[in-house]
C-alpha positions as CSV (number, residue, x, y, z in Angstrom):
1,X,104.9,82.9,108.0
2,X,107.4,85.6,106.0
3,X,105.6,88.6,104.2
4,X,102.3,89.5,104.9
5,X,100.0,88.6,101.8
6,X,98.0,92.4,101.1
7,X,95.0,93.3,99.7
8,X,96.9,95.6,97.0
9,X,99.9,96.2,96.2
10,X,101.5,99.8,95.9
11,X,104.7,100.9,94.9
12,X,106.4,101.3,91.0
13,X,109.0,99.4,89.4
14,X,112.7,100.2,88.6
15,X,111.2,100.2,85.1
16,X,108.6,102.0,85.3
17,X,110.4,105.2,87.4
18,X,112.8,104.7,83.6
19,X,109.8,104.9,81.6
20,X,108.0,107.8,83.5
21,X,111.6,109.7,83.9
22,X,111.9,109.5,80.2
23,X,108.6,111.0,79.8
24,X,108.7,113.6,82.3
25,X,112.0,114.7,80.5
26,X,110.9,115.2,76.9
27,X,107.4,117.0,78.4
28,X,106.4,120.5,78.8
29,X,104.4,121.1,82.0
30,X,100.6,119.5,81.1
31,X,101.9,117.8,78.0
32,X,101.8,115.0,79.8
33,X,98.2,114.9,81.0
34,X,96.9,115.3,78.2
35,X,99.1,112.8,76.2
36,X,97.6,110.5,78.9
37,X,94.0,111.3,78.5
38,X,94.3,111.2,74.2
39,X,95.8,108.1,74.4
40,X,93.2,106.7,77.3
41,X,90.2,107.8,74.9
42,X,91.9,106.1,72.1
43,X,92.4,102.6,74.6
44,X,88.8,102.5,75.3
45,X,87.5,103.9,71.6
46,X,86.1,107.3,73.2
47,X,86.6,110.3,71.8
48,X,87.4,112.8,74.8
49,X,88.8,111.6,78.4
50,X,89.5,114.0,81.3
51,X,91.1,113.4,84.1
52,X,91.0,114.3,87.8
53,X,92.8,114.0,91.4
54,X,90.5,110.8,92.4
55,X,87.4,108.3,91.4
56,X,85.2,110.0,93.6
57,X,86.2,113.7,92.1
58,X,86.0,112.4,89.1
59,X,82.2,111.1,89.6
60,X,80.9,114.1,91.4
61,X,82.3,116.2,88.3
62,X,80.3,113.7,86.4
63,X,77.4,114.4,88.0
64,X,77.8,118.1,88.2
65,X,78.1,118.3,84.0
66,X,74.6,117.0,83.9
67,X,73.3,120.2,86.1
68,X,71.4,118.1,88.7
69,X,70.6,120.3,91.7
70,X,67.7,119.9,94.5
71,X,64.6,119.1,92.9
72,X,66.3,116.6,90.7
73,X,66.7,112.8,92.0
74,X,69.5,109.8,90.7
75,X,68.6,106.7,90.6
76,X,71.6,104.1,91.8
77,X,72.4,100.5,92.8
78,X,71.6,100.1,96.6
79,X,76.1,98.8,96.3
80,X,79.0,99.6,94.1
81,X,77.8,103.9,93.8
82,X,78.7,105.2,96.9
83,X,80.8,108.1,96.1
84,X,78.0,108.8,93.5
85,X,75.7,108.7,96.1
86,X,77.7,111.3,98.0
87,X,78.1,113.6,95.4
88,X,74.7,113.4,94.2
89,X,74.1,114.2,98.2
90,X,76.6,117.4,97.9
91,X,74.9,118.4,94.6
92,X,71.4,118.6,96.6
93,X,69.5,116.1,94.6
94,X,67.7,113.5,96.3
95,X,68.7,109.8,95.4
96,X,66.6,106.7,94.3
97,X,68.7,103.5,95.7
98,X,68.0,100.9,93.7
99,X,68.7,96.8,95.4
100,X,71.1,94.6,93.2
101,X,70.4,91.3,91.7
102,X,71.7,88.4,93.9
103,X,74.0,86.7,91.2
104,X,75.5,89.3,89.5
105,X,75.6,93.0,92.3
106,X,74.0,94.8,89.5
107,X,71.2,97.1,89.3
108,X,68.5,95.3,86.7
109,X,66.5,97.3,84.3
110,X,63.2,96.2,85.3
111,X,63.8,97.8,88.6
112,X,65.3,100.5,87.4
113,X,62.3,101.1,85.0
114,X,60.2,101.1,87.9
115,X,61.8,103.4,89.9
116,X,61.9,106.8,87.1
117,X,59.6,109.3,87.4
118,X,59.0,112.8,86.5
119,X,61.8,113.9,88.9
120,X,64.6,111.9,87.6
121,X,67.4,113.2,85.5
122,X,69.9,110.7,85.6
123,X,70.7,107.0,86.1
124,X,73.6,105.7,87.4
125,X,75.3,102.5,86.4
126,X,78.0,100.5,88.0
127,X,80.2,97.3,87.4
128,X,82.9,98.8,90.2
129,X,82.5,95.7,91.9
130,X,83.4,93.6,88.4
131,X,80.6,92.3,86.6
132,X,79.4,94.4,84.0
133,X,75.8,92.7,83.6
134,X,72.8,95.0,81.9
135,X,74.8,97.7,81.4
136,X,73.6,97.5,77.5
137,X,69.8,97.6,78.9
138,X,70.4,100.4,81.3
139,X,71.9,102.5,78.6
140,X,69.1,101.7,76.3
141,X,66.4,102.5,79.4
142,X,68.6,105.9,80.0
143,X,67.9,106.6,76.0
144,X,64.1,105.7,76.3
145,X,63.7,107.9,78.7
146,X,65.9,110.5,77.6
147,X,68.2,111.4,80.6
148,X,72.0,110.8,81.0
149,X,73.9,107.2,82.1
150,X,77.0,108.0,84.0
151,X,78.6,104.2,83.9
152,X,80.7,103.8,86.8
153,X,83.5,101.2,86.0
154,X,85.5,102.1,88.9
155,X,88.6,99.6,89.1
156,X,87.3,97.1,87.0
157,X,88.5,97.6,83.6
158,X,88.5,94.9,81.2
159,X,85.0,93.7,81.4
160,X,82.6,93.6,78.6
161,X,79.1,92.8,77.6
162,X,78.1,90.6,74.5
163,X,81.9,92.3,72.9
164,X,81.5,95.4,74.2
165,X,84.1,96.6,76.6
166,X,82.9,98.7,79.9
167,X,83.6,102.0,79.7
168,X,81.5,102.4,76.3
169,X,77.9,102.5,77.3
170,X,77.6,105.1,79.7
171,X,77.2,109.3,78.1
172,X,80.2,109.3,80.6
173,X,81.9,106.6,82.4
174,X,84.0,106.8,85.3
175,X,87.1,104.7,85.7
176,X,88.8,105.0,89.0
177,X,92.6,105.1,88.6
178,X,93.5,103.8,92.7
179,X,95.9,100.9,93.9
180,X,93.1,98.6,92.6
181,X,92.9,99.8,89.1
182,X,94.9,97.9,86.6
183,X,95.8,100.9,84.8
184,X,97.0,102.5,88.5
185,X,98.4,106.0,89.2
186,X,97.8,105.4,92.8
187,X,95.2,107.9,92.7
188,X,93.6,109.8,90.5
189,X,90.0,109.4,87.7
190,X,89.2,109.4,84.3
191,X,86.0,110.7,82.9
192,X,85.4,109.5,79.2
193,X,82.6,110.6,76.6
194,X,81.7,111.0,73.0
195,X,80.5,114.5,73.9
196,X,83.2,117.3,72.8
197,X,80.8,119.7,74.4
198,X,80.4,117.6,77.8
199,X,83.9,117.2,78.0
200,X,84.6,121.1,77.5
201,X,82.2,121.6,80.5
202,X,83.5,119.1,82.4
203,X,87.1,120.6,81.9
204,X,86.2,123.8,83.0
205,X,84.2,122.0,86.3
206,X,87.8,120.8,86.8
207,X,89.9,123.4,86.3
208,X,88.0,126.0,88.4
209,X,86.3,128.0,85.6
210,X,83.1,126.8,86.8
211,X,81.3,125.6,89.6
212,X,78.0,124.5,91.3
213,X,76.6,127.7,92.5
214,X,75.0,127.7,96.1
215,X,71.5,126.5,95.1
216,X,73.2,123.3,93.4
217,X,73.5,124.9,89.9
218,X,76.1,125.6,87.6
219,X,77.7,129.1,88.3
220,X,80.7,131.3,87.1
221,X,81.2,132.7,90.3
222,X,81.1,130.0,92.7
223,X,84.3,128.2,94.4
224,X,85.4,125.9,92.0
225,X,87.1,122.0,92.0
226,X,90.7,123.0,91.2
227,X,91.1,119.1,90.8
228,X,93.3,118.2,87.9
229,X,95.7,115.3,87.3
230,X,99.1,116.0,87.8
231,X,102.1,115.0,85.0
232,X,103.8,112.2,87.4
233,X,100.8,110.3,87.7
234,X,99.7,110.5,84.4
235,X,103.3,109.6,83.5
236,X,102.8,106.1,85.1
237,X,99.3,106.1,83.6
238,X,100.6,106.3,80.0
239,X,103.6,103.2,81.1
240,X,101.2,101.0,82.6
241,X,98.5,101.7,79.7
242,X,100.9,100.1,77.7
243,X,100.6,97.2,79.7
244,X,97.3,97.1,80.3
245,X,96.2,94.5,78.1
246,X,98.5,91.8,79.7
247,X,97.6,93.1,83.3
248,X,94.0,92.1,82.8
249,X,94.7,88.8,81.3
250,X,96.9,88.2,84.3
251,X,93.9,89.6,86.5
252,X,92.0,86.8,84.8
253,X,94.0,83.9,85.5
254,X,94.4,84.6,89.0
255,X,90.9,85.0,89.4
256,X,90.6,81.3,87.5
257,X,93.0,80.2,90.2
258,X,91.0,81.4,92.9
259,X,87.5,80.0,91.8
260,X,89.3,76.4,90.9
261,X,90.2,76.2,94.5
262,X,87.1,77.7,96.1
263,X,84.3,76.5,94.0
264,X,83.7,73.7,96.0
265,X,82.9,75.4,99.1
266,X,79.2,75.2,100.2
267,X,79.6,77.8,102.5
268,X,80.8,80.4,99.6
269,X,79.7,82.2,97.1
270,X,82.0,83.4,94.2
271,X,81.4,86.4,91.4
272,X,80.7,85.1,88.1
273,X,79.0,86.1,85.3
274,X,76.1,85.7,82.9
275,X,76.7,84.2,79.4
276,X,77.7,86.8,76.9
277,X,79.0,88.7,80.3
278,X,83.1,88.8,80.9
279,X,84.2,90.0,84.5
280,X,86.8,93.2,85.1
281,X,88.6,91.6,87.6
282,X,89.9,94.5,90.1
283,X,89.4,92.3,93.3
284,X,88.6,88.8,94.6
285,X,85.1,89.5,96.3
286,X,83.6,86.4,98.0
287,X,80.5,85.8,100.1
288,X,79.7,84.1,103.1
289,X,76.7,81.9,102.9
290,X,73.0,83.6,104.7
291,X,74.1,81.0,107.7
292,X,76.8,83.5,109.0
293,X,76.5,86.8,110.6
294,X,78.3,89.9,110.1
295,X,80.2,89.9,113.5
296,X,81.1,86.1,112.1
297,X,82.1,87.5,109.0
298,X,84.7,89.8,110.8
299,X,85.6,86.8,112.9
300,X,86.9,85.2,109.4
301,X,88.8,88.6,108.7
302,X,90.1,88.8,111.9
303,X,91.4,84.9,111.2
304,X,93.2,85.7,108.0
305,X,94.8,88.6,109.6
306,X,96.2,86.3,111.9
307,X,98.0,84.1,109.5
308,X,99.3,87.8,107.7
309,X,96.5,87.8,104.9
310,X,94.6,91.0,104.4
311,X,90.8,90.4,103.7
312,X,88.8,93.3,103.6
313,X,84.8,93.8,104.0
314,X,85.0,96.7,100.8
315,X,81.9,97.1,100.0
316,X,79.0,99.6,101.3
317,X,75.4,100.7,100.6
318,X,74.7,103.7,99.2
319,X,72.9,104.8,101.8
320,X,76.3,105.0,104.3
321,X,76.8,108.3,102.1
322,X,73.8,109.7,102.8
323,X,71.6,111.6,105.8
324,X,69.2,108.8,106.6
325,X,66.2,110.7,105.9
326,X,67.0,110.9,102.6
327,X,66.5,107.2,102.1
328,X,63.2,107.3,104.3
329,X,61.5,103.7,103.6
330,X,63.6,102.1,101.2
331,X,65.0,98.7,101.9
332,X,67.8,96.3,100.0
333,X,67.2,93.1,101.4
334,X,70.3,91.7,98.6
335,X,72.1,94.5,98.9
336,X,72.6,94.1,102.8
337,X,73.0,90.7,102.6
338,X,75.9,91.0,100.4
339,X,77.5,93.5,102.5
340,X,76.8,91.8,106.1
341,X,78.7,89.1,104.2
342,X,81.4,90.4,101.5
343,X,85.1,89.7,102.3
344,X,87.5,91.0,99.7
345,X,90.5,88.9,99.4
346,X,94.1,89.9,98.4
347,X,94.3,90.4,94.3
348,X,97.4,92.1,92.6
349,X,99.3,92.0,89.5
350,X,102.6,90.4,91.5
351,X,100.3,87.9,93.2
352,X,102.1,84.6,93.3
353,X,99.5,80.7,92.7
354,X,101.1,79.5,95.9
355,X,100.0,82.7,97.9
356,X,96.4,82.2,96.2
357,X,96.6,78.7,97.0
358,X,97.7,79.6,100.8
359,X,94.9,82.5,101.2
360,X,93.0,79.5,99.7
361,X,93.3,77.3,102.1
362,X,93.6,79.7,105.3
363,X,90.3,80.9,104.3
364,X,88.2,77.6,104.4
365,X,90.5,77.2,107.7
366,X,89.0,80.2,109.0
367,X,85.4,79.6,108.4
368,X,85.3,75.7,109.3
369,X,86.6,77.1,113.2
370,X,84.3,80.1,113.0
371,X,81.2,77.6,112.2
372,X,82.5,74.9,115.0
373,X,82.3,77.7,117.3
374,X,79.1,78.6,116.5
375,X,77.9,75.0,116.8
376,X,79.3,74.1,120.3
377,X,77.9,77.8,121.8
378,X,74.5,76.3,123.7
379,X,70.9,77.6,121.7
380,X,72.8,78.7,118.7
């Protein structure tokens, strides 16, 4: 085989270094940034956008704004939160993992409704891992109940819910900017809101003019983030949000390819999405069917490694952030299903149909030896 067929794909074109050059030369120091975060806002119909040096900054920073501290608890999908989970965890609040549907990988409102009580003081959405489903019932829960929803949207912009595009239902939502993101800078996070005074607090969080004091609070005179976006990245972000519209319908057809040729595989289960429901389409995330095992599932990895594809497990409970004790007693039978099973395949913008069609096929191969294996081993 020639060139090994990766999970991402890194690296900026000879047009792109033009366009970022350009920019960089006309710009004061900062200009930049903040040309990139007005014009972001505008993009996804926000009023304020801030950025920071990563996703998971970016949600912690999220979190902090809302002055949760120990006492307070988060309730969180059981997958697609960890780094929420984590800073929740650094924060001092305890967190309230809630198990996903097994369709859609989403937290439903029902069981979010069940799990609020006197201690809670926010909610936590995500669609990181593509499908956007409830998100409009979460937010309306979050209003009943009057707490904060930080949406998490992670990677996968370009989803939407019955017209409304991700990123709007959240107080704040949270879009990571990494080598999955359509709108990549390689690394960095945006935090959007309709809250000039959120976003003024939130700025400071970042900057270093505040910080979360030692009991978990908000504090002048704490050791701040110091976390902000620097003007090269936010140079590619403002060249590549120019493109973003024709990224994700390309992110679309190659996920089309991808379900045409593995739809009718019995042993698989692909994302989709509810009616009224369109996918952000970051990754290709497939599951193995409840027949296999984990170890089996990294026997299929291991396979496509082989033949030079890059499959990855990606995703994680929440609880892998946390001390174990904190999540005493609680179980996510779907959520560690998914998991034990999850095998994220390669999905980029320069993605060529006879490399889908080749991980396509290299894939089944993989599973039909892993499950003759299984059947010749005696008392399996």
């Amino acid at each position: 085989m020639g060139e090994e067929i990766s999970l991402t794909r890194t690296g900026i074109t000879a047009e792109e270094f033009a366009g970022i050059s350009h920019l960089l030369r006309l710009s004061k120091a900062n200009a930049t940034v903040e040309a990139f975060e007005e014009a972001t806002a505008a993009a996804f119909d926000r009023t304020c956008c801030i950025s920071a040096t990563s996703g998971g900054i970016a949600i912690e920073l999220a979190l902090a704004a809302t002055g949760i501290g120990p006492g307070d608890e988060i309730i969180l999908p059981a997958i697609g939160a960890r780094s929420a989970a984590a800073g929740a965890q650094r924060l001092g609040a305890t967190v309230r993992a809630i198990d996903v549907d097994p369709r859609t990988l989403c937290m439903r409102v029902e069981d979010a409704e069940a799990a609020i009580n006197e201690r809670t003081k926010v909610m936590v959405a995500s669609s990181a891992l593509g499908c956007p489903a409830g998100m409009d019932e979460l937010a309306a829960l979050a209003t009943r109940s009057e707490f904060p929803m930080i949406e998490i949207v992670g990677p996968a912009i370009g989803g939407s819910v019955r017209g409304e595009r991700s990123a709007r239902f959240g107080r704040m939502a949270v879009i990571d900017l990494g080598q999955a993101s359509p709108l990549s800078t390689e690394s960095g996070g945006l935090i959007l809101t309709h809250d000039d005074h959120l976003a003024a607090l939130l700025r400071d969080l970042r900057n270093g003019k505040r910080a979360i004091g030692p009991n978990g609070r908000l504090a002048s005179n704490a050791p701040g983030y110091d976390a902000p976006l620097d003007d090269v990245r936010a140079a590619l972000g403002l060249v590549r949000l120019g493109k973003l519209e024709s990224v994700i319908a390309r992110r679309a057809e190659m996920a089309a390819s991808y379900i045409r040729a593995l739809s009718g595989h019995s042993d698989l289960i692909l994302q989709t999405a509810p009616e009224g429901v369109q996918m952000g389409w970051s990754r290709m995330l497939v599951r193995l069917s409840d027949r296999f095992s984990v170890e089996e599932r990294d026997e299929v990895i291991e396979g496509l490694s082989r033949h030079e594809i890059v499959g990855d497990p990606l995703i994680e409970l929440a609880q892998h952030s946390i001390a174990p004790t904190v999540l005493d007693g609680q179980s996510w039978p779907v959520a560690e299903r998914a998991t034990d099973r999850a095998i994220s395949l390669p999905f980029h913008d320069r993605l060529r149909e006879r490399e889908i069609d080749l991980v396509c096929q290299t894939l089944e191969l993989m599973i039909t030896r892993t499950s003759f294996r299984r059947d010749d081993l005696p008392g399996l």
